[in-house]
Backbone as a chain_set.jsonl record, in Angstrom:
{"seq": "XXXXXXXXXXXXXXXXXXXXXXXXXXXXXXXXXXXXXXXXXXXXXXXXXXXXXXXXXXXXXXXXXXXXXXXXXXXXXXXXX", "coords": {"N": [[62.055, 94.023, 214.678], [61.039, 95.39, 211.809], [59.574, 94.192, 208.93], [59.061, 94.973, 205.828], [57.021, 94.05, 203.618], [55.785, 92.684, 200.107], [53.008, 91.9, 199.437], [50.528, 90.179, 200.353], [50.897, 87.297, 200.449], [53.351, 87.264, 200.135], [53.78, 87.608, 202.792], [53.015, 85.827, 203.895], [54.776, 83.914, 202.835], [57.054, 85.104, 203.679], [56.986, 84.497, 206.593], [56.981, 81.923, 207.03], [59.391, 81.07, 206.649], [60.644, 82.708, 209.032], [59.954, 80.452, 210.681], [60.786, 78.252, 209.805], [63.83, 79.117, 210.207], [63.583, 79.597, 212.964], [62.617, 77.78, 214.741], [61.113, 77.639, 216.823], [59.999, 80.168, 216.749], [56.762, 81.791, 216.753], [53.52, 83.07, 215.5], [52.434, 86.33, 216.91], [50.072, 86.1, 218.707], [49.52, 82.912, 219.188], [48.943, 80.513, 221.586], [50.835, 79.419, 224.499], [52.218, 76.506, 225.675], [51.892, 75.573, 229.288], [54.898, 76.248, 231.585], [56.729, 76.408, 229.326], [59.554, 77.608, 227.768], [59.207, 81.182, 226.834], [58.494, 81.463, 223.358], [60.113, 82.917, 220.227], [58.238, 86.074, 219.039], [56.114, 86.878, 216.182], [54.429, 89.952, 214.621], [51.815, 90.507, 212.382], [50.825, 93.014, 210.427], [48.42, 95.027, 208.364], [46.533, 96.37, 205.984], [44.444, 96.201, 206.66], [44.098, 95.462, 209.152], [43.113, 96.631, 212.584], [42.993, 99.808, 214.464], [43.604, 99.715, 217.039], [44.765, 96.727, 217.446], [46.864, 97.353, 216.559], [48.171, 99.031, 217.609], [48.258, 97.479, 220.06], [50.099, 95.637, 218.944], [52.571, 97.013, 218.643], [53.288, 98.009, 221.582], [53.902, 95.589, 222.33], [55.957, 95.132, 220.789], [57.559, 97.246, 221.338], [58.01, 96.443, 224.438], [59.793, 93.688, 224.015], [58.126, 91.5, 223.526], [57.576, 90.9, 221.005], [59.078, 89.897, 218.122], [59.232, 90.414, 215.466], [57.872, 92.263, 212.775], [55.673, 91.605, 210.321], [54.741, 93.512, 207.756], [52.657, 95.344, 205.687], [52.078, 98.267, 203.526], [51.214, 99.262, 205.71], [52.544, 100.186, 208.441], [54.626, 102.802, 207.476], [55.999, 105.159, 207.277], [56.43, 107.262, 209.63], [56.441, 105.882, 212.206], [57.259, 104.815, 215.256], [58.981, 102.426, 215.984]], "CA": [[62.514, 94.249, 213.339], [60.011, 95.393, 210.678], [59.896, 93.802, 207.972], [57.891, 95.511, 204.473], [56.527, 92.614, 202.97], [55.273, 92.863, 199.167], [51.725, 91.906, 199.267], [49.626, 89.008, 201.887], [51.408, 85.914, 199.907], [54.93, 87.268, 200.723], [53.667, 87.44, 204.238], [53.002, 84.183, 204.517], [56.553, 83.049, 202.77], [58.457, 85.268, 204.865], [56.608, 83.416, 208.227], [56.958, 80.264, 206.629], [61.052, 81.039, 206.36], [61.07, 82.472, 210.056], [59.591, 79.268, 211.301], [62.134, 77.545, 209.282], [64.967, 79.461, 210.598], [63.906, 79.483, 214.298], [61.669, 76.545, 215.197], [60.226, 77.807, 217.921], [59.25, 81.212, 216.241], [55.498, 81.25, 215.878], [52.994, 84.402, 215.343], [51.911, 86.528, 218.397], [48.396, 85.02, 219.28], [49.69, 81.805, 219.367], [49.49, 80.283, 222.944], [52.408, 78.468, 224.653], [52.455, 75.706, 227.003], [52.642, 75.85, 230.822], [56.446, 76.227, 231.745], [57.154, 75.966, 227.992], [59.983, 78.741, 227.005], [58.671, 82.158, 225.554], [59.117, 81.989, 222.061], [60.237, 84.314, 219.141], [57.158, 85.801, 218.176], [56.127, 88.079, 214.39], [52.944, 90.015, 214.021], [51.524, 90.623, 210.854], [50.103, 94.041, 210.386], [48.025, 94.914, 206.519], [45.595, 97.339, 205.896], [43.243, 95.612, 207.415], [44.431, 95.28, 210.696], [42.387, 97.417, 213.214], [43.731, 100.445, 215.137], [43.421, 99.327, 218.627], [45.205, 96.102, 217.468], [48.444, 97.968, 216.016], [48.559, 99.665, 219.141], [48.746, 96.447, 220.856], [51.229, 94.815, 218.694], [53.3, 98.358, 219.051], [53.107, 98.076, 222.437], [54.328, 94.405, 222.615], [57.433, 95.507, 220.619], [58.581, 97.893, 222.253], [58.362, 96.067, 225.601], [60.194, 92.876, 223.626], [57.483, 90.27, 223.397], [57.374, 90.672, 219.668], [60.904, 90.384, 217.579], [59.623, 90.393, 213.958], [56.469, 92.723, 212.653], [55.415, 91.699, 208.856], [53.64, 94.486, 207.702], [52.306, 95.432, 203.777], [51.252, 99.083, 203.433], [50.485, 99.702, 206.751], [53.463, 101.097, 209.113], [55.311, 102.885, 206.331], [55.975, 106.168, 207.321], [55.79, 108.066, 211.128], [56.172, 104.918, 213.139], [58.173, 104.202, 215.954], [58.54, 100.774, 216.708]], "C": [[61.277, 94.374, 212.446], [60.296, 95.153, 209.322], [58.845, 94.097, 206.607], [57.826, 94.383, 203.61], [55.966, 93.327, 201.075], [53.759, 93.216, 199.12], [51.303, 90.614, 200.755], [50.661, 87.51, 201.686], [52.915, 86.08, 200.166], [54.941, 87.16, 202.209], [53.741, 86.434, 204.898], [54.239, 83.513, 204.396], [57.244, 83.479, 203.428], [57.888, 84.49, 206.357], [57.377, 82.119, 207.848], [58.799, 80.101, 207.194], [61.089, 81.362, 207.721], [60.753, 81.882, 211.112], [60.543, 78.221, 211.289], [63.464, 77.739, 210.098], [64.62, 79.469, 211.919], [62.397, 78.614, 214.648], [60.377, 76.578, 216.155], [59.512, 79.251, 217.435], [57.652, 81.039, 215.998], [54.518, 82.911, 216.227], [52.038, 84.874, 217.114], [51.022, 86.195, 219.243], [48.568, 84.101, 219.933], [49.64, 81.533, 220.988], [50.269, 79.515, 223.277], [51.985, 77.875, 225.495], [52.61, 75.706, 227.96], [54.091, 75.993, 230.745], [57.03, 76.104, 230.204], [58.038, 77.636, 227.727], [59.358, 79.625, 226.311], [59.666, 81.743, 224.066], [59.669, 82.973, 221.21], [58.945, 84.698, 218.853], [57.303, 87.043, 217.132], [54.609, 88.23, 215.0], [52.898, 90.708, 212.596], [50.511, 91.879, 210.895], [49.628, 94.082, 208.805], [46.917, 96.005, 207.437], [44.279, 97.006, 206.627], [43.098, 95.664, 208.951], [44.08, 96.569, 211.697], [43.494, 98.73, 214.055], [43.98, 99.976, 216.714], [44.486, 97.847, 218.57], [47.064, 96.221, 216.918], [48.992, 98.663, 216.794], [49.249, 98.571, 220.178], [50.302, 95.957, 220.314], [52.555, 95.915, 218.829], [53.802, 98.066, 220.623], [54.096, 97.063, 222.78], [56.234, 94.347, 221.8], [58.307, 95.699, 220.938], [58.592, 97.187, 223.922], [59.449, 94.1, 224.896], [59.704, 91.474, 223.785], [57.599, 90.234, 221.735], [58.667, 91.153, 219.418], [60.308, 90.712, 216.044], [57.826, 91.09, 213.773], [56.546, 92.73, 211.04], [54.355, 92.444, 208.335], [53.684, 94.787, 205.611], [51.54, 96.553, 203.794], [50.495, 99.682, 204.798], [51.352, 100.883, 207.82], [54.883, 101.604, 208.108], [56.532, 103.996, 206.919], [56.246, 106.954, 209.001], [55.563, 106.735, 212.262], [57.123, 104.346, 213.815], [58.055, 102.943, 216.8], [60.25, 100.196, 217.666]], "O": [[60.516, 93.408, 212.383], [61.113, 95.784, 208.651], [57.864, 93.367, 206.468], [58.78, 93.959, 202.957], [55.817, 94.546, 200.998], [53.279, 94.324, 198.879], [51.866, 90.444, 201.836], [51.061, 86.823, 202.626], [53.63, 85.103, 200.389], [55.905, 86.71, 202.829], [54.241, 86.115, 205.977], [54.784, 82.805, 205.242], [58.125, 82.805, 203.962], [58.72, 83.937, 207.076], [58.262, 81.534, 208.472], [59.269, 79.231, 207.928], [61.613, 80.395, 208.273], [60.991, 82.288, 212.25], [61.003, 77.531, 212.199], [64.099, 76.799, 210.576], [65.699, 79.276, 212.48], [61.276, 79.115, 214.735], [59.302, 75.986, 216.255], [58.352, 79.395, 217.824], [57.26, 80.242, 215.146], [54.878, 83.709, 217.092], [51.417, 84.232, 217.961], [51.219, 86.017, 220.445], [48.099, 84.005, 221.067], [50.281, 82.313, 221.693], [50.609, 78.705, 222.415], [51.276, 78.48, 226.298], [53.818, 75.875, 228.125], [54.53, 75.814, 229.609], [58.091, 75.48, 230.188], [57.392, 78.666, 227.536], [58.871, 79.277, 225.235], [60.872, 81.727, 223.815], [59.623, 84.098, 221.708], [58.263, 83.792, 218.373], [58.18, 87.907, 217.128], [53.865, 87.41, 215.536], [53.779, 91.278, 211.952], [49.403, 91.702, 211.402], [50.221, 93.377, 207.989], [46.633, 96.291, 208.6], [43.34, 97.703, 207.011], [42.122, 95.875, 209.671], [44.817, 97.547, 211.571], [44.696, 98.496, 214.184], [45.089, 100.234, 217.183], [45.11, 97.697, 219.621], [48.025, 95.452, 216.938], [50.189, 98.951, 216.764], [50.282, 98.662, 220.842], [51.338, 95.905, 220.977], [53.612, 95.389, 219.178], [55.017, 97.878, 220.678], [55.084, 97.404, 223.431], [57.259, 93.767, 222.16], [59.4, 95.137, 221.022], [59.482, 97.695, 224.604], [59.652, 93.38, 225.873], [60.402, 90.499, 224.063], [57.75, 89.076, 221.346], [59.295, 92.092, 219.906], [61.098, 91.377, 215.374], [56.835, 90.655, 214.36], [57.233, 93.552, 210.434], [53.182, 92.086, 208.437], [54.469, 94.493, 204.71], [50.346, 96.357, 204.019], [49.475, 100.369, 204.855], [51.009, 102.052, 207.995], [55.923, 100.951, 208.018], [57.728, 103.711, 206.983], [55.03, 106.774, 209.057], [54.601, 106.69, 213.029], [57.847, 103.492, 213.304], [57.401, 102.585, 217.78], [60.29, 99.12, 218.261]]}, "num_chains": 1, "name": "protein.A"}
């Protein structure tokens, strides 16, 4: 699910909220525990965020490691996720 965020500070409140709402949700990087359930995970795309690394998180989408992509100005347009 992509989600168009406002600016960096909405980015963070919408995480904050789907941490809230699913406990185990936590951002893609994160590492998990031996035998510990995959989680939900979000990545956070911004202007900043490198090409080679929007590829990845693309990538991780569409194969359904990543459920939630918070993005600001970045995948607007021409992007199939």
């Amino acid at each position: 699910m992509l989600i168009t965020c406002a600016g960096t500070k909405h980015i963070k409140q919408i995480a904050e909220v789907l941490r809230e709402i699913d406990g185990d949700c936590c951002e893609y990087t994160d590492l998990v525990q031996d035998g510990a359930p995959d989680p939900v995970r979000y990545a956070i795309v911004t202007e900043a965020t490198k090409a080679l690394e929007r590829k990845e998180i693309k990538r991780l989408c569409n194969i359904g490691k990543i459920k939630y992509v918070l993005q600001v100005g970045a995948w607007v347009v021409g992007v199939n996720i």
